[in-house]
C-alpha positions as CSV (number, residue, x, y, z in Angstrom):
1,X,3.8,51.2,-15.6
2,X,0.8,48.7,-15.0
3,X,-1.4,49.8,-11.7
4,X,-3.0,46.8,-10.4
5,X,-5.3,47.5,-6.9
6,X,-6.2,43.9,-4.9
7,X,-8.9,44.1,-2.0
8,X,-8.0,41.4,0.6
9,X,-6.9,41.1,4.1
10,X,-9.0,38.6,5.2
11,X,-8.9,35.4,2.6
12,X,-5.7,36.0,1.8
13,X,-3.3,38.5,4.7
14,X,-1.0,41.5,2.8
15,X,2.3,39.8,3.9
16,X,1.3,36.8,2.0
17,X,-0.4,38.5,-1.0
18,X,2.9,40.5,-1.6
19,X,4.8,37.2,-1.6
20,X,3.1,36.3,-5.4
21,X,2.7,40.1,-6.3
22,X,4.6,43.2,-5.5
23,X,5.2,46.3,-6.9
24,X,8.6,46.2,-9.1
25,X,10.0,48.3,-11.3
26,X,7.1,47.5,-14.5
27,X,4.2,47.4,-11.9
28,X,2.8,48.8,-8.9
29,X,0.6,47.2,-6.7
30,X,-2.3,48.5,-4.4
31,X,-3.8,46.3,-1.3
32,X,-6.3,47.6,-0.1
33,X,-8.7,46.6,3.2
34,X,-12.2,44.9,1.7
35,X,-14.1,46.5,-0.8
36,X,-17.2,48.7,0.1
37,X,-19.4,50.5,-1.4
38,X,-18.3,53.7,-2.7
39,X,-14.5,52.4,-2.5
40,X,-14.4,52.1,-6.8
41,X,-15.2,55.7,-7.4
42,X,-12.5,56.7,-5.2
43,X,-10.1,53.6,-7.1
44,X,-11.0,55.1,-10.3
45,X,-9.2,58.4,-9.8
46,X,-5.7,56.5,-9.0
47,X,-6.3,55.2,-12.5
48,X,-5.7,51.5,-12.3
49,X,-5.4,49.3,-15.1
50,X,-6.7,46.1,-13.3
51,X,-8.7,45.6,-10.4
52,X,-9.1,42.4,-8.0
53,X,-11.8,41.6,-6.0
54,X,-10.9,39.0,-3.0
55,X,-12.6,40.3,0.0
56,X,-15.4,42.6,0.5
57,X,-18.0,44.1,3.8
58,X,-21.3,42.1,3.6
59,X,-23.2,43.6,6.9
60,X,-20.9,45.9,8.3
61,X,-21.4,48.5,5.7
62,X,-23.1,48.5,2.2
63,X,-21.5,46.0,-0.1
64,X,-19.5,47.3,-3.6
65,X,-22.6,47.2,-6.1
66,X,-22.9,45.9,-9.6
67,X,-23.2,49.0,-11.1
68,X,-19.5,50.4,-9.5
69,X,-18.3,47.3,-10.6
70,X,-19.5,48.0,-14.1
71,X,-18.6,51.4,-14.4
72,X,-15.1,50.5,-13.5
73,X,-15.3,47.8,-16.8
74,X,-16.6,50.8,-18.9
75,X,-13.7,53.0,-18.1
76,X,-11.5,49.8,-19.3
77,X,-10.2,48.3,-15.7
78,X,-9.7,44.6,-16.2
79,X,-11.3,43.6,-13.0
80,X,-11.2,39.7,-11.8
81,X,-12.9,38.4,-8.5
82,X,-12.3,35.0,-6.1
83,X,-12.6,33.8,-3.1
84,X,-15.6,35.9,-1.3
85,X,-17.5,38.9,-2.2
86,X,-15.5,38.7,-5.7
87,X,-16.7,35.2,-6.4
88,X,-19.9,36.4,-5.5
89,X,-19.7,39.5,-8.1
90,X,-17.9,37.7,-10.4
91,X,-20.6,34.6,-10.5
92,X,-23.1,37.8,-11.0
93,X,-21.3,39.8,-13.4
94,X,-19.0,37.0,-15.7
95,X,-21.3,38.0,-19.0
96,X,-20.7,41.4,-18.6
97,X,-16.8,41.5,-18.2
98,X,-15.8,40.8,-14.9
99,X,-13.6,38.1,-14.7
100,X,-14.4,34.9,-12.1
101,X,-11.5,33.0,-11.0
102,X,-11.3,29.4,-8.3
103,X,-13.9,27.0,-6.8
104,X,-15.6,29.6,-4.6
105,X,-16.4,31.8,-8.0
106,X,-17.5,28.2,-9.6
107,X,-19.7,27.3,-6.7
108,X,-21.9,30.3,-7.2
109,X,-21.6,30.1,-11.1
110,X,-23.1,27.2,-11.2
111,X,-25.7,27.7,-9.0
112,X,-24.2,25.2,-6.3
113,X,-24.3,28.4,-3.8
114,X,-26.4,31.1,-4.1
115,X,-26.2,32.9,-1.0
116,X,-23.4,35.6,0.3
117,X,-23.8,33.4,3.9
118,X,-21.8,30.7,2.0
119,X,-18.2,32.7,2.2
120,X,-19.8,35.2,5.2
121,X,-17.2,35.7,8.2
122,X,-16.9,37.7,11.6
123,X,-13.6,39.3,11.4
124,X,-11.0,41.2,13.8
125,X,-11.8,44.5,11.9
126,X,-8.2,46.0,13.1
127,X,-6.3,42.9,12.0
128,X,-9.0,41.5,9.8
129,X,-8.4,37.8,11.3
130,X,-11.5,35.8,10.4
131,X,-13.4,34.8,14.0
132,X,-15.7,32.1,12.4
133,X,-15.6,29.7,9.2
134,X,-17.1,30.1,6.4
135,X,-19.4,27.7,5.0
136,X,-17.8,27.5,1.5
137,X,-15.4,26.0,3.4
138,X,-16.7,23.6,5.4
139,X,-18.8,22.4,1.5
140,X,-15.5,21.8,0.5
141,X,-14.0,20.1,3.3
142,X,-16.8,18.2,4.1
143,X,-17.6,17.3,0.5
144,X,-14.0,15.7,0.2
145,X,-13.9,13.9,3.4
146,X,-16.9,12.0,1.7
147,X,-14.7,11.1,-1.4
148,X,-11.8,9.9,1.1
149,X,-14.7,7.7,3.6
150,X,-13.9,9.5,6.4
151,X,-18.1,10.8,6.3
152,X,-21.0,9.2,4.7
153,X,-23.2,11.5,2.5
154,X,-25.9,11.4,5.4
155,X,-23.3,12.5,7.7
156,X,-22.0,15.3,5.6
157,X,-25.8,16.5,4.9
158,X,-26.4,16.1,8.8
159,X,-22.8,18.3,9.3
160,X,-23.7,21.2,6.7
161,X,-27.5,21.3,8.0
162,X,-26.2,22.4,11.7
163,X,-23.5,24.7,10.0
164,X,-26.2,26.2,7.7
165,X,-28.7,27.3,10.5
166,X,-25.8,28.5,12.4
167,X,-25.7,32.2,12.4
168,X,-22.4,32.9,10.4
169,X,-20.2,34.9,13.4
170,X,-20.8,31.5,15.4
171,X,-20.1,28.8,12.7
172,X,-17.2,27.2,13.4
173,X,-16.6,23.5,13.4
174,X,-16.1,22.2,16.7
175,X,-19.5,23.9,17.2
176,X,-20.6,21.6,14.4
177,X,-19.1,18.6,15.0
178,X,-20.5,18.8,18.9
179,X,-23.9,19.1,17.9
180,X,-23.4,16.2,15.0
181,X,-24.3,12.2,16.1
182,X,-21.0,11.4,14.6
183,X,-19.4,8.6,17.1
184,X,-16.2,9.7,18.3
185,X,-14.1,7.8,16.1
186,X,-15.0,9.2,12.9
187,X,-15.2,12.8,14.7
188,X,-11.4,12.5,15.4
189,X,-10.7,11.4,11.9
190,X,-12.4,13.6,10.8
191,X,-10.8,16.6,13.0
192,X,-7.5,15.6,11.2
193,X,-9.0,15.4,8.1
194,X,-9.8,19.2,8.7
195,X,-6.9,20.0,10.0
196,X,-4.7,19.1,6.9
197,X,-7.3,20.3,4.5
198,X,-6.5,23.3,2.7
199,X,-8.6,26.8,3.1
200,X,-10.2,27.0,-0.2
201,X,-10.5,30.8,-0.5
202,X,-7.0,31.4,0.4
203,X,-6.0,29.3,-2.5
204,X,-8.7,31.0,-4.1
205,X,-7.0,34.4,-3.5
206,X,-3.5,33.2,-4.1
207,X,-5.0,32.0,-8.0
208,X,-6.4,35.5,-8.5
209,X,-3.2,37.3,-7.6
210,X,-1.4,34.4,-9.9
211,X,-3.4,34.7,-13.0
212,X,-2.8,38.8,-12.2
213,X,0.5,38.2,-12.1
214,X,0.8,35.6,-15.5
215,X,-1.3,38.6,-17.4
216,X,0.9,41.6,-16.4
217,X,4.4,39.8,-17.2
């Protein structure tokens, strides 16, 4: 039987994860809370065969370190990362094994993004709901509204400037958009641009438990 153990919770909730992968007769499947550090040591001894890497602690306790990460490779774990702290690792660690999956992974890969602010996130820490938005997000969103004129470039730049000095637990993007000189036309079209735009690290997440589940069948 293949063990596969998924840290998530926040990019992407259990319910929804176990909707493209669940343990079945062939494979059992492990979701864990986000990663910290110390958490692989303890993953190692249920002897996994793959690891993924969604969501992980940034402030709230020491993040999962390159070195667990790599010990975990050594013992031959398959371990892939997306959508937050595993894009970050994965952007970090892609030469020595770890497997990067998504845009969030190819944002930091390529040097687009460079800081663990871009996909930070005040969360519920009993239900794990995110409280703020993470910039990554916002990139994307913002980025695309240019390519559909809803923003100019200078009104993008002038949108992710006030989301970047925003300290992440309050960026949000009414917040944003109020302290933006966008007139109020385009900040309504915009506002509905947002609202049917997709959440990239969720469909971040869901790729990483879909190229899981492709490699196990």
């Amino acid at each position: 039987m293949v063990k596969v153990i998924i840290y998530t919770g926040l990019s992407l909730p259990f319910d929804e994860a176990k909707e493209i992968l669940d343990s079945s007769e062939s494979v059992e499947v492990i979701y864990k809370r986000p990663i910290k550090r110390g958490d692989l040591s303890l993953a190692l001894k249920e002897n996994p065969d793959i690891i993924g890497i969604i969501d992980g602690v940034f402030h709230q306790s020491s993040a999962v370190g390159h070195k667990e990460i790599l010990n975990v490779i050594k013992n031959g774990v398959e371990v892939y990362g997306a959508s937050s702290m595993g894009a970050l690792r994965a952007s970090e660690l892609d030469t020595l094994g770890m497997i990067g999956i998504g845009y969030v992974y190819n944002q930091y890969a390529s040097g687009e993004v460079d800081s663990d602010d871009d996909v930070a996130v005040m969360l519920d820490s009993e239900t794990l709901e995110a409280l703020s938005e993470p910039l990554i997000n916002m990139k994307y969103v913002f980025t695309n509204a240019v390519s559909e004129n809803i923003i100019t470039e200078n009104e993008k730049d002038e949108l992710l400037k006030i989301a970047k000095k925003t300290f992440y637990p309050k960026r949000n993007y009414a917040q944003t958009l109020a302290e933006s000189d966008l007139d109020n036309d385009t900040k309504s079209n915009l506002i509905n641009f947002i609202r049917e735009s997709p959440d990239i690290k969720k469909e971040d997440a869901k790729d990483l438990l879909k190229t899981i589940k492709k490699k196990i069948e």
